[in-house]
N, CA, C and O atoms as CSV, one atom per row, in Angstrom:
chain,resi,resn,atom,element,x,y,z
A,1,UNK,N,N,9.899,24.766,23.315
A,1,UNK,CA,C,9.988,23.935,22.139
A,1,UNK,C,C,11.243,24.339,21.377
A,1,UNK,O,O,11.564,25.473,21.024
A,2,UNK,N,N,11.941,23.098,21.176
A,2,UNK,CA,C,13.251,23.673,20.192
A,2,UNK,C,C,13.649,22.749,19.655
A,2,UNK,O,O,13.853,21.653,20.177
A,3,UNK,N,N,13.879,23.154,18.132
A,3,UNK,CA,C,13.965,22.591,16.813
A,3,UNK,C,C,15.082,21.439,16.677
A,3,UNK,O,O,16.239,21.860,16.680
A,4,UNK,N,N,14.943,20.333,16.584
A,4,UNK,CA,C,16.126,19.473,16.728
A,4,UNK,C,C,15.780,18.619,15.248
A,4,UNK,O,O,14.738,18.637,14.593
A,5,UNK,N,N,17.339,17.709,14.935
A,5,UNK,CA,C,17.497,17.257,14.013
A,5,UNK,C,C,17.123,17.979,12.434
A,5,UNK,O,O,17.295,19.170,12.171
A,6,UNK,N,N,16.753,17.274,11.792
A,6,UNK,CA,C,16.846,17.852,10.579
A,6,UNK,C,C,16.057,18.825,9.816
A,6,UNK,O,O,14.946,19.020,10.307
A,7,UNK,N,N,16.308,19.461,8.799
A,7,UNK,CA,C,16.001,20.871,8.678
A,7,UNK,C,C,15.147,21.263,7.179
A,7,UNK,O,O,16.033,21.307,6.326
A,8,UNK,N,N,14.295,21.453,6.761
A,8,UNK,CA,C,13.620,21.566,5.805
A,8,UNK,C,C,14.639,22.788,4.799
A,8,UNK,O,O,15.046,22.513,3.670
A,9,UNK,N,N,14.861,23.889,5.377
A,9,UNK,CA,C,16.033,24.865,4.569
A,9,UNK,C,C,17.593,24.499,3.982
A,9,UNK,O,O,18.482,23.867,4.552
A,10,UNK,N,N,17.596,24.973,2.968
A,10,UNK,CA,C,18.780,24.740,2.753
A,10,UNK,C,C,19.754,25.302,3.489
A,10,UNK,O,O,20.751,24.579,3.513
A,11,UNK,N,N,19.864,26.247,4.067
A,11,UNK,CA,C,20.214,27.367,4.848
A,11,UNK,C,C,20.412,27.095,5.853
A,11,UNK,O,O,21.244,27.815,6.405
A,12,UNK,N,N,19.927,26.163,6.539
A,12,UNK,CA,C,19.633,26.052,8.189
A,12,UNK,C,C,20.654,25.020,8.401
A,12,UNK,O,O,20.734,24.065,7.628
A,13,UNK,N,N,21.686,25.204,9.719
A,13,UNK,CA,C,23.235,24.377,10.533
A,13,UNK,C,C,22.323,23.552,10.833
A,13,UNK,O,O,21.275,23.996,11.301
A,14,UNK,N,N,22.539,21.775,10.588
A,14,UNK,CA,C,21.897,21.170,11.301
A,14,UNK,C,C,23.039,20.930,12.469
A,14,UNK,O,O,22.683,19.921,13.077
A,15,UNK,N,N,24.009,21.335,12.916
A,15,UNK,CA,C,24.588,21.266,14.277
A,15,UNK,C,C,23.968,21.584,15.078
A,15,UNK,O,O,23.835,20.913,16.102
A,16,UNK,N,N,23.343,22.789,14.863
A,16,UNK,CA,C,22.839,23.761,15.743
A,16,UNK,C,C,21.463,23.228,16.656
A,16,UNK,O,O,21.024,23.629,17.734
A,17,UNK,N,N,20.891,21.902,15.517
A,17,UNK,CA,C,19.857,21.630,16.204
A,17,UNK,C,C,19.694,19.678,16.807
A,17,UNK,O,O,18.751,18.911,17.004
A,18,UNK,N,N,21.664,19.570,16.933
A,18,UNK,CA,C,21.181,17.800,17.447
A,18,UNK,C,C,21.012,17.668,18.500
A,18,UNK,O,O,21.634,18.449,19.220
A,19,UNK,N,N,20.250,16.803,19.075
A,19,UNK,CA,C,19.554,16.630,20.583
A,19,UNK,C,C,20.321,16.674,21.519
A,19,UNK,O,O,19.828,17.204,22.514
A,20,UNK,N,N,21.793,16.182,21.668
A,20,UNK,CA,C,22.504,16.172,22.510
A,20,UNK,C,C,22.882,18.031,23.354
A,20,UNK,O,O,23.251,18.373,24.477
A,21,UNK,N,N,22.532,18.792,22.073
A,21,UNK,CA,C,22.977,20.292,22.416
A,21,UNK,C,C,21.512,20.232,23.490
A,21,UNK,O,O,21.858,20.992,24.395
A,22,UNK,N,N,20.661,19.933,23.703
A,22,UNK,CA,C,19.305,19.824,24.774
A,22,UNK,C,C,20.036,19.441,26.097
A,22,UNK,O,O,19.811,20.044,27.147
A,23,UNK,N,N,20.812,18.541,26.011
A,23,UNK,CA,C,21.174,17.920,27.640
A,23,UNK,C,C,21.681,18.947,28.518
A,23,UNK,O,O,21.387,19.124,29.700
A,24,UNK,N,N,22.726,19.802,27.568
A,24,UNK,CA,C,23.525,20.872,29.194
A,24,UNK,C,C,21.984,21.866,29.591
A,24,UNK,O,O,21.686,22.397,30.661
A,25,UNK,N,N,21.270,21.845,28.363
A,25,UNK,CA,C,20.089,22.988,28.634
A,25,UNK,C,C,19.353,22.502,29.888
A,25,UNK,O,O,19.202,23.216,30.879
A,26,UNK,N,N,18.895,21.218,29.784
A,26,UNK,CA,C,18.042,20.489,30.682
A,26,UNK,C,C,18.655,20.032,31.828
A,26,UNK,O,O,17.883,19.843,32.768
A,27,UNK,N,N,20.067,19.750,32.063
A,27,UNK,CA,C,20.981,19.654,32.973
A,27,UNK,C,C,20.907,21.131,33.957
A,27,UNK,O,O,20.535,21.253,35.124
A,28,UNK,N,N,21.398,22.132,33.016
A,28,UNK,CA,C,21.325,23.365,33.864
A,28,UNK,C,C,20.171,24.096,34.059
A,28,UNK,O,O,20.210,25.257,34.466
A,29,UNK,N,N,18.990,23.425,33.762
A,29,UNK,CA,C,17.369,24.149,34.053
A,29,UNK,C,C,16.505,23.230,34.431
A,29,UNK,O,O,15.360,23.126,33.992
A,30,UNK,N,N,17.109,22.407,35.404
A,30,UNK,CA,C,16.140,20.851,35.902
A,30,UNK,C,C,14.499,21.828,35.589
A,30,UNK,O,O,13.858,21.461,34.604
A,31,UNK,N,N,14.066,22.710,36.225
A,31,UNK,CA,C,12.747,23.040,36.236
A,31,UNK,C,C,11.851,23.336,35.273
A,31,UNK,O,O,10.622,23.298,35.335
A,32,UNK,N,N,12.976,23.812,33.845
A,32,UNK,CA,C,12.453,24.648,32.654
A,32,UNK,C,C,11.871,22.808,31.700
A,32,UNK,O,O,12.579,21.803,31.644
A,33,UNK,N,N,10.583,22.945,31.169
A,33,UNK,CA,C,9.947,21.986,30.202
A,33,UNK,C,C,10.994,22.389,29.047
A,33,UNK,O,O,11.447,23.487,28.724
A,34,UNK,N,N,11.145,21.494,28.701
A,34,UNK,CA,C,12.143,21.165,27.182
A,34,UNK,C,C,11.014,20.409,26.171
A,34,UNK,O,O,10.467,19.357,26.503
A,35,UNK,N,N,10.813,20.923,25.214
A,35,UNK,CA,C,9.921,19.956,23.932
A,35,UNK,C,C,10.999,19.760,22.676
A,35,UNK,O,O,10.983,20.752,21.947
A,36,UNK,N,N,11.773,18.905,22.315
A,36,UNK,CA,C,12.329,18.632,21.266
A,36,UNK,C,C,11.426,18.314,19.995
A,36,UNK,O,O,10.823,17.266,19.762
A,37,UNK,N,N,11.466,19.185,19.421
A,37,UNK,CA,C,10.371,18.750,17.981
A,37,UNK,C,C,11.155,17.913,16.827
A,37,UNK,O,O,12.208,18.165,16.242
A,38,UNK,N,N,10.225,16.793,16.714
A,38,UNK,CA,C,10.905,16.457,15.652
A,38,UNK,C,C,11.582,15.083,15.671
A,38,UNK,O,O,12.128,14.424,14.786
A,39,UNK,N,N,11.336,14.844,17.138
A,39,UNK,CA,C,12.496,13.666,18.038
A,39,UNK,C,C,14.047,13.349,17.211
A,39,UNK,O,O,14.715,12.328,17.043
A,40,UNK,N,N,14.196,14.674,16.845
A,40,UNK,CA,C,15.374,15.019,16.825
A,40,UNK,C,C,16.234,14.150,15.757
A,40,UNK,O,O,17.414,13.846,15.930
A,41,UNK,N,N,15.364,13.758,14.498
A,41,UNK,CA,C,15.371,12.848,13.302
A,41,UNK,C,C,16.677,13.758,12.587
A,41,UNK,O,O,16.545,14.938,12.260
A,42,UNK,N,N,17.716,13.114,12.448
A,42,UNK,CA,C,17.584,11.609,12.237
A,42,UNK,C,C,18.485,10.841,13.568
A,42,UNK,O,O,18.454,9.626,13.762
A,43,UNK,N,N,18.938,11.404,14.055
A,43,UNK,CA,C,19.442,11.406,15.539
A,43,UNK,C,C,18.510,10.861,16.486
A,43,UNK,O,O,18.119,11.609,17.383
A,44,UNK,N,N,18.094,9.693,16.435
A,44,UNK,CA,C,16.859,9.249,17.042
A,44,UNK,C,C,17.809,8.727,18.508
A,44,UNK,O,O,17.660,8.992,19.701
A,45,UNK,N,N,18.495,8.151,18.006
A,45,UNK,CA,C,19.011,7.182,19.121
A,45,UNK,C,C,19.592,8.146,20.376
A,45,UNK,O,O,19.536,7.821,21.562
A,46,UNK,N,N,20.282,9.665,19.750
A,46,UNK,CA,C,20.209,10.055,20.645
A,46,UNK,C,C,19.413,11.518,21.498
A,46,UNK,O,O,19.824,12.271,22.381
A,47,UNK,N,N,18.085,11.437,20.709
A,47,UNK,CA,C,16.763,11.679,21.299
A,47,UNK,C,C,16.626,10.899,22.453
A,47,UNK,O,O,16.459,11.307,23.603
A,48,UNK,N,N,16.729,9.481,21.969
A,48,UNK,CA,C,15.739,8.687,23.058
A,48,UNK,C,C,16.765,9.005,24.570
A,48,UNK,O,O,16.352,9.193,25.715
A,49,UNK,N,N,18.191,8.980,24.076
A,49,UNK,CA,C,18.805,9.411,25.425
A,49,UNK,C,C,18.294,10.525,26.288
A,49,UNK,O,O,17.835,10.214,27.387
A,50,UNK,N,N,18.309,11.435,26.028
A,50,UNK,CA,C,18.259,12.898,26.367
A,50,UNK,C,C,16.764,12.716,26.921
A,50,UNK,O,O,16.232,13.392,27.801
A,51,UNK,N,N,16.324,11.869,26.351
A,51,UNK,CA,C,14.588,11.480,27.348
A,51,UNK,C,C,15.389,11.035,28.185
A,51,UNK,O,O,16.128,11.770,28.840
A,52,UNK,N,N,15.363,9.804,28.285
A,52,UNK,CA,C,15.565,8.816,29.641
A,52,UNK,C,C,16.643,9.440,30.199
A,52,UNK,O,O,17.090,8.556,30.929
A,53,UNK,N,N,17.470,10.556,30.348
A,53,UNK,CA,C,18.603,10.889,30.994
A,53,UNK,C,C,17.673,12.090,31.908
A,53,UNK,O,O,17.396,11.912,33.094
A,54,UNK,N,N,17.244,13.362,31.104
A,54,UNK,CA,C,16.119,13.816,31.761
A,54,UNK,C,C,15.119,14.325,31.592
A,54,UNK,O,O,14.729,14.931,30.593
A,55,UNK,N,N,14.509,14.093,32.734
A,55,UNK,CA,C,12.899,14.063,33.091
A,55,UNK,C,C,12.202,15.060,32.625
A,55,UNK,O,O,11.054,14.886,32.218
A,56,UNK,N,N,12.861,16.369,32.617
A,56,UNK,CA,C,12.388,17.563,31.930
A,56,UNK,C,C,12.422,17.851,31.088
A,56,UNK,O,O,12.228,19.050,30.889
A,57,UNK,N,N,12.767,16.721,29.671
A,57,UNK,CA,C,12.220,16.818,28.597
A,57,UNK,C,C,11.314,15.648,27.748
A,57,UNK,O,O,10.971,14.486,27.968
A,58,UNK,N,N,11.139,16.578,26.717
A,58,UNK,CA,C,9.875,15.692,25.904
A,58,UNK,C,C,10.419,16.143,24.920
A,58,UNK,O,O,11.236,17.046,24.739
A,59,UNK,N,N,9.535,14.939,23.831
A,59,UNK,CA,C,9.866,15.337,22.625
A,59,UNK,C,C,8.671,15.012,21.389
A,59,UNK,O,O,7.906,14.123,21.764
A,60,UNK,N,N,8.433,15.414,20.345
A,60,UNK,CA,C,7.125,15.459,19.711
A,60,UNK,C,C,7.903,14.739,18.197
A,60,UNK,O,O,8.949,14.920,17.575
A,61,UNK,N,N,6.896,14.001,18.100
A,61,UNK,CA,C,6.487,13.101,16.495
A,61,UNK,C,C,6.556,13.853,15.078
A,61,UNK,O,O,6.811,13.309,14.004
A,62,UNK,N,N,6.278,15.223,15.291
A,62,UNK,CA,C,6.284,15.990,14.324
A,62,UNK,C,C,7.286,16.124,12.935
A,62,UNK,O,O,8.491,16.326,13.083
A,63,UNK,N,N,6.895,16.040,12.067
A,63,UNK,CA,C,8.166,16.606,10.819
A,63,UNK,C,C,8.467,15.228,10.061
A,63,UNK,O,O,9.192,15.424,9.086
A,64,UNK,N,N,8.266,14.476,10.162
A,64,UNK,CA,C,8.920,13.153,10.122
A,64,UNK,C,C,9.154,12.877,9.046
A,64,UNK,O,O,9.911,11.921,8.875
A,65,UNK,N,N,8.532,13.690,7.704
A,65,UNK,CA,C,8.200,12.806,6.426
A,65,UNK,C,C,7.291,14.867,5.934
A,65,UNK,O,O,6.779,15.849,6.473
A,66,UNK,N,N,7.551,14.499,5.053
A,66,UNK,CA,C,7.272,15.678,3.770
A,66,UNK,C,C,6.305,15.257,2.943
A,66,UNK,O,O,6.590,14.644,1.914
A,67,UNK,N,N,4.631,15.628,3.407
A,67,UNK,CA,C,4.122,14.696,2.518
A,67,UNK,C,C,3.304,13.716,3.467
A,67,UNK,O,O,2.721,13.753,4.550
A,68,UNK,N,N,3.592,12.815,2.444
A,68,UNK,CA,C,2.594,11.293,3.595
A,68,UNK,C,C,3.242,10.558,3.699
A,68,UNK,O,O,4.298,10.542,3.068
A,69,UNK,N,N,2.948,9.779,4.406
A,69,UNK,CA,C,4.084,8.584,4.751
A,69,UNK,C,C,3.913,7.638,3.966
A,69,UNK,O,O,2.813,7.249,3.572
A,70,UNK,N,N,5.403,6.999,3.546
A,70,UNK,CA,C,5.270,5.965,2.598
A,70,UNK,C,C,5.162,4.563,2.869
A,70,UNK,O,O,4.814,4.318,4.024
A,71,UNK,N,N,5.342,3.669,2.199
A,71,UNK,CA,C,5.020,2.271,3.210
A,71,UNK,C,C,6.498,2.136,4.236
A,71,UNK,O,O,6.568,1.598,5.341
A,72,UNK,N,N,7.724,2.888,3.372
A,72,UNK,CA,C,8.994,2.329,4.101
A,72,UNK,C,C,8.549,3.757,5.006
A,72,UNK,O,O,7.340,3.582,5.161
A,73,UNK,N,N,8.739,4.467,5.371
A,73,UNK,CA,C,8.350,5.666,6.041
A,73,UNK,C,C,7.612,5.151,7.505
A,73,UNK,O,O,7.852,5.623,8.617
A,74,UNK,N,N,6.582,3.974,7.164
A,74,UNK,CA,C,6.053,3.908,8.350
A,74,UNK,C,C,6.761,2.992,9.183
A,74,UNK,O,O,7.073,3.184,10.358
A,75,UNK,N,N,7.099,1.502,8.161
A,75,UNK,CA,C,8.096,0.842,8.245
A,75,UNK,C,C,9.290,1.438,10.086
A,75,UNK,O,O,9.173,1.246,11.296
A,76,UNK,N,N,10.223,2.123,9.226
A,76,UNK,CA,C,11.317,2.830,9.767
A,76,UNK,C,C,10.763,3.661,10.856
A,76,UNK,O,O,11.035,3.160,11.947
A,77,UNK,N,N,10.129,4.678,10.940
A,77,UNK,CA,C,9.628,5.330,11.766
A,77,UNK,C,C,8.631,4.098,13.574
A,77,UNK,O,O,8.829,4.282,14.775
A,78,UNK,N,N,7.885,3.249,13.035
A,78,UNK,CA,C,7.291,2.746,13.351
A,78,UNK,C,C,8.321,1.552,14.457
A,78,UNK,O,O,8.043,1.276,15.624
A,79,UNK,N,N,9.205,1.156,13.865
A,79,UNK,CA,C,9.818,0.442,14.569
A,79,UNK,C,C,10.649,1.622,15.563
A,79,UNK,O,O,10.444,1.336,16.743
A,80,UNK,N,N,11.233,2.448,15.469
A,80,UNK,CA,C,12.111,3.461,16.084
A,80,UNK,C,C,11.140,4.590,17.098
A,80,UNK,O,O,11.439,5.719,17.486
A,81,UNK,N,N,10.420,4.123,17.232
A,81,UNK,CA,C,9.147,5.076,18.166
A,81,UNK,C,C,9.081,3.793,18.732
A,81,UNK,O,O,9.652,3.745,19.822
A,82,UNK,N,N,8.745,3.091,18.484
A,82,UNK,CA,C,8.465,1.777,19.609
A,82,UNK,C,C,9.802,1.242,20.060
A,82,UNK,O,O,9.829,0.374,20.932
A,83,UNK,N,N,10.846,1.678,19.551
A,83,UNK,CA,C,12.258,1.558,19.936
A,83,UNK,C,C,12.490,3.199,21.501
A,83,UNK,O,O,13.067,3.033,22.576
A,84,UNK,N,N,12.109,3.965,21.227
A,84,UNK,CA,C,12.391,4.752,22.004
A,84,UNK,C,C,11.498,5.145,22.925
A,84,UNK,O,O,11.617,5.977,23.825
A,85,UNK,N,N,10.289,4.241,22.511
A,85,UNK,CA,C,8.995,3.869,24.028
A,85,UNK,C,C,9.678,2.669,25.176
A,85,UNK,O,O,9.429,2.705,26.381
A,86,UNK,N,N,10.438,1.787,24.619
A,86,UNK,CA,C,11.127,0.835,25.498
A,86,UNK,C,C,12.050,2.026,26.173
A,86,UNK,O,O,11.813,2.577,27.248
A,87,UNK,N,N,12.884,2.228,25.506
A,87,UNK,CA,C,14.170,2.646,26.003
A,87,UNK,C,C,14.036,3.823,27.141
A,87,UNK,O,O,14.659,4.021,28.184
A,88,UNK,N,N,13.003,4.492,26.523
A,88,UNK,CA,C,12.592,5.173,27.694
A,88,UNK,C,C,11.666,4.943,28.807
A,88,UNK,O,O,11.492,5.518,29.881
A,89,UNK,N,N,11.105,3.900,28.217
A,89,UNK,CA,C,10.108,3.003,29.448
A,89,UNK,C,C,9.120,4.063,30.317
A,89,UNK,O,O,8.884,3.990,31.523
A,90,UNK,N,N,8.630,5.030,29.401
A,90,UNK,CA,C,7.353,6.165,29.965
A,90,UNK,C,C,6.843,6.848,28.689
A,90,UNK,O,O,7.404,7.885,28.337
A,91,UNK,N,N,5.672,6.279,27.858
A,91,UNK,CA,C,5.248,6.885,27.187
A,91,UNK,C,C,4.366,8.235,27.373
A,91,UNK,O,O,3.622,8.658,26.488
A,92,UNK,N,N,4.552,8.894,28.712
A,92,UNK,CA,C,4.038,10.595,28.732
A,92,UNK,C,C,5.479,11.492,28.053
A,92,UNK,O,O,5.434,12.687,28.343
A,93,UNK,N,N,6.388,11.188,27.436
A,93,UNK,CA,C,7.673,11.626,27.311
A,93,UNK,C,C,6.970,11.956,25.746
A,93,UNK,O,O,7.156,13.170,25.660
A,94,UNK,N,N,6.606,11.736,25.088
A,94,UNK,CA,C,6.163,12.022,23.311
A,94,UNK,C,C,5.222,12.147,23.350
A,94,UNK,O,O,4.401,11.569,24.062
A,95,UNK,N,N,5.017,13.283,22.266
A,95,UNK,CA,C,4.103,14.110,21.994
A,95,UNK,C,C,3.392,14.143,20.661
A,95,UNK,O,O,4.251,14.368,19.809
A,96,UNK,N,N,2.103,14.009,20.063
A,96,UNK,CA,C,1.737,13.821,18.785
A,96,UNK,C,C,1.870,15.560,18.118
A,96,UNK,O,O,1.581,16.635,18.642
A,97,UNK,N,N,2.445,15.215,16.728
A,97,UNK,CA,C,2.840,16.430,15.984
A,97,UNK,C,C,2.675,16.068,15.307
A,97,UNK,O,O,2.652,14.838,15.259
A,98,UNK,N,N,2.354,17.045,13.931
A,98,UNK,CA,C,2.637,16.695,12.641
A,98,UNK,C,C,3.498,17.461,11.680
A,98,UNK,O,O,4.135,17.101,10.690
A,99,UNK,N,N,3.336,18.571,12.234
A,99,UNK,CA,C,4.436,19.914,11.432
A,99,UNK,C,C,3.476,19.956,9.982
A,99,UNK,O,O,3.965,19.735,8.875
A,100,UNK,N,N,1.955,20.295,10.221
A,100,UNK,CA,C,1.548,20.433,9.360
A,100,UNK,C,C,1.454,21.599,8.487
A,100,UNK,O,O,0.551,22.135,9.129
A,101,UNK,N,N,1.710,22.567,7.354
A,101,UNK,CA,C,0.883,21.703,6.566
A,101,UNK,C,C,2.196,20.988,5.404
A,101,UNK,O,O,1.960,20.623,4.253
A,102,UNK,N,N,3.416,20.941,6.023
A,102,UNK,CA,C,4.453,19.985,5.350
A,102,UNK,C,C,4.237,18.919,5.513
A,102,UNK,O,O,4.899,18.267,4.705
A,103,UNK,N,N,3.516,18.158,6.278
A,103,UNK,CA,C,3.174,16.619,6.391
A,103,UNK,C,C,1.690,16.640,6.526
A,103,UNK,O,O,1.056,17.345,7.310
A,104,UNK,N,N,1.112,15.608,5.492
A,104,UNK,CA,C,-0.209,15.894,6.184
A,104,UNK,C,C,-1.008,14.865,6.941
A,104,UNK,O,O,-0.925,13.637,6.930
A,105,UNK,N,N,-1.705,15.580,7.519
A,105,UNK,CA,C,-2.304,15.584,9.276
A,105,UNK,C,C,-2.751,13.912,8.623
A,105,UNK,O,O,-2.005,12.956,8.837
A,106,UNK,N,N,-4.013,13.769,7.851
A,106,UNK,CA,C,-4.454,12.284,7.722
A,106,UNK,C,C,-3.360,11.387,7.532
A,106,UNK,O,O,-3.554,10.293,8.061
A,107,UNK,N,N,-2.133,11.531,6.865
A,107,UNK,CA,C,-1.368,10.306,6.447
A,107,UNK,C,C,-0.713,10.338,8.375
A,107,UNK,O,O,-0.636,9.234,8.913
A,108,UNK,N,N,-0.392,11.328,9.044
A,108,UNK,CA,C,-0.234,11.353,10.570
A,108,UNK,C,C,-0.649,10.689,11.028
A,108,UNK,O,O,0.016,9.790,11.543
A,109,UNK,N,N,-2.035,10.731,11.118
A,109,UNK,CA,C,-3.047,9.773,11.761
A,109,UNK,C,C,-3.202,8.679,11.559
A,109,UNK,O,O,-3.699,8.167,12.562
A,110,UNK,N,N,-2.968,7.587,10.353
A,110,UNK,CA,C,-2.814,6.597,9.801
A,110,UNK,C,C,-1.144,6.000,10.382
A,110,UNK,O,O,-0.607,4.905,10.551
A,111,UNK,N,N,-0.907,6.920,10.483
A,111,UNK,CA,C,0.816,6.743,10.968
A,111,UNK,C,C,0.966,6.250,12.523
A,111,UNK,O,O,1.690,5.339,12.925
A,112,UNK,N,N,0.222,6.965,13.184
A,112,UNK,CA,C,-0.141,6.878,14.609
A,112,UNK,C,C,-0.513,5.673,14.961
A,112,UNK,O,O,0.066,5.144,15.910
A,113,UNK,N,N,-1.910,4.749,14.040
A,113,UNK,CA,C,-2.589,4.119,13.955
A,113,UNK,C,C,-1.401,2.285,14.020
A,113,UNK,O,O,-1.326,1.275,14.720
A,114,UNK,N,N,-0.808,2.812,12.930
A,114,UNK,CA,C,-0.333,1.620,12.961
A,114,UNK,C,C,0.894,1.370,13.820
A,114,UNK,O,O,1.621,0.381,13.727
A,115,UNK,N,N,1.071,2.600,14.850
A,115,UNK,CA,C,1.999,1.983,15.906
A,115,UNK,C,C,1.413,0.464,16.889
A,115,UNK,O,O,1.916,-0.498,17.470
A,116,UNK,N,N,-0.089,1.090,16.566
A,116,UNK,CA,C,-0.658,0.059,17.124
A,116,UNK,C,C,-0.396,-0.089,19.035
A,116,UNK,O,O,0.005,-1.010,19.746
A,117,UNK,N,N,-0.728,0.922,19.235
A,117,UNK,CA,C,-0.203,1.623,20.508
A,117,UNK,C,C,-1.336,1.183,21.314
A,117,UNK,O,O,-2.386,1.172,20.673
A,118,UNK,N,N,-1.445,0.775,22.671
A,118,UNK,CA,C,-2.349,-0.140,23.494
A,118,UNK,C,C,-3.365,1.437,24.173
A,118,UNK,O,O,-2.680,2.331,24.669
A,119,UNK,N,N,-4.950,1.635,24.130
A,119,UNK,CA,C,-4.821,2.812,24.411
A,119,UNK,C,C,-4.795,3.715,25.005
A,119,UNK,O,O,-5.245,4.811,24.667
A,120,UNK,N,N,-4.026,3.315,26.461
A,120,UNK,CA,C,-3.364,4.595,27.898
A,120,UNK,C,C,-2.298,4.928,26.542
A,120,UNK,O,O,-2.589,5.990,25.991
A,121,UNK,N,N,-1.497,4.428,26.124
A,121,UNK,CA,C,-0.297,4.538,25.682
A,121,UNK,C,C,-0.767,5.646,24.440
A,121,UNK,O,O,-0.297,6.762,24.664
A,122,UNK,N,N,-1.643,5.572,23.104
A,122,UNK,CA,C,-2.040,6.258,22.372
A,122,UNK,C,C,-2.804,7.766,22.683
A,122,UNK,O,O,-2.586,8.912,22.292
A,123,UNK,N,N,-3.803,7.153,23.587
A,123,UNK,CA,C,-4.085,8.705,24.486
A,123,UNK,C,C,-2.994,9.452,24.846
A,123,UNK,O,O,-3.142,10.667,24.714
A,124,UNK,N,N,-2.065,9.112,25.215
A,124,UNK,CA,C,-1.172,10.201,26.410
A,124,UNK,C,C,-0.480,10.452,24.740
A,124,UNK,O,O,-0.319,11.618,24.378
A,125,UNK,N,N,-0.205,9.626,24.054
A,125,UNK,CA,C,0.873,10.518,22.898
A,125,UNK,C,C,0.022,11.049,21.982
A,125,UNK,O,O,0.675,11.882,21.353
A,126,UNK,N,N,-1.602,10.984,21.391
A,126,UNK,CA,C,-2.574,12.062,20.972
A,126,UNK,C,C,-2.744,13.236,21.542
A,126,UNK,O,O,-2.649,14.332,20.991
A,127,UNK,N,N,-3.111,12.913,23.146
A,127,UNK,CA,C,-3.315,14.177,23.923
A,127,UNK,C,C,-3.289,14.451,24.844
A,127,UNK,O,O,-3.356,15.626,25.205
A,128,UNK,N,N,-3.163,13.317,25.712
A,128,UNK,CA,C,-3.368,13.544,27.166
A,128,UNK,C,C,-1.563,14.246,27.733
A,128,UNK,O,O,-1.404,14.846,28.796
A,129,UNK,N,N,-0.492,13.975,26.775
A,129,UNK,CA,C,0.778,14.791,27.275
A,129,UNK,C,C,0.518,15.678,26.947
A,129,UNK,O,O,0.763,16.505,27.825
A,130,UNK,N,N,0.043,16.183,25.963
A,130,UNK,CA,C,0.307,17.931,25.336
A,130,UNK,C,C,-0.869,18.541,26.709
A,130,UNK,O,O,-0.745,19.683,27.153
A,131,UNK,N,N,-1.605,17.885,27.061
A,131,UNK,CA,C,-2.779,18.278,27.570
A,131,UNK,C,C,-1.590,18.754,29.363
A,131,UNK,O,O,-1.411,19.922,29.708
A,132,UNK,N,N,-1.126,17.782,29.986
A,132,UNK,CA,C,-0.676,17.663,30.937
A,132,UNK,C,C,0.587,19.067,30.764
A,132,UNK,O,O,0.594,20.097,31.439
A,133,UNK,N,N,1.810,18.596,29.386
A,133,UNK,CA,C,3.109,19.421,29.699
A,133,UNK,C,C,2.493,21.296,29.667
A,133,UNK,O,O,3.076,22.280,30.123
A,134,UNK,N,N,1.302,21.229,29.035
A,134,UNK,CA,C,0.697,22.641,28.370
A,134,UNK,C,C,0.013,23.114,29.401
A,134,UNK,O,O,-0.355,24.271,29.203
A,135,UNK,N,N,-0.294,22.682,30.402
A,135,UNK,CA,C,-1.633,22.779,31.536
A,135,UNK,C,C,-2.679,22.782,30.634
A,135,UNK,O,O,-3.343,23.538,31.343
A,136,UNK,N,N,-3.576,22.549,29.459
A,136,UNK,CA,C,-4.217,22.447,29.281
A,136,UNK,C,C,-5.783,21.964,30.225
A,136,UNK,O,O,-6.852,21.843,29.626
């Protein structure tokens, strides 16, 4: 698991954590699981790359919002998760997070809800990936 996009500290390089720095990792460790937390917000677009480029990584929902989500919050988020379920065309690739207790878990779940996700597609991003990438 490694920390991508944006950063709750004042303190903290967000260079250090944009998704693209994931590709030589996952390039040069085809075998090693990669979890990008965070899907690598606000750098979404090129999250969704670094999925569909490769296979050995994932990336988790987590962090998204400080708090609960607002109506524009779900808005924005909501369209750009269903933007990077096309693009990557395999929803076992995302992972449900919340980065709690900075976001909280119920406004998550309500968040989840209104992706309005068909439900093979909602299972595998509740649990059935964490269940699979974790051996659970």
């Amino acid at each position: 698991m490694i920390h991508t996009g944006d950063t709750f500290s004042t303190t903290g390089k967000v260079r250090f954590a944009h998704p693209l720095n994931i590709d030589d990792i996952a390039v040069d460790n085809p075998e090693l699981t990669i979890i990008m937390c965070h899907i690598g917000t606000p750098w979404l677009v090129d999250c969704q790359e670094i999925l569909y480029k490769n296979k050995n990584v994932y990336a988790d929902i987590s962090g998204l919002v400080i708090g609960n989500f607002t109506l524009n919050d779900q808005k924005y988020y909501t369209y750009k998760i269903k933007e990077i379920l096309r693009y990557v065309d395999m929803p076992h690739r995302l992972l449900y997070g919340s980065d709690w207790p900075i976001s909280n878990m119920e406004s998550y779940i309500k968040f989840v809800d209104k992706l309005k996700l068909n439900k093979q597609t909602r299972d595998l991003l509740l649990f059935k990936n964490s269940s699979t990438v974790f051996h659970l």
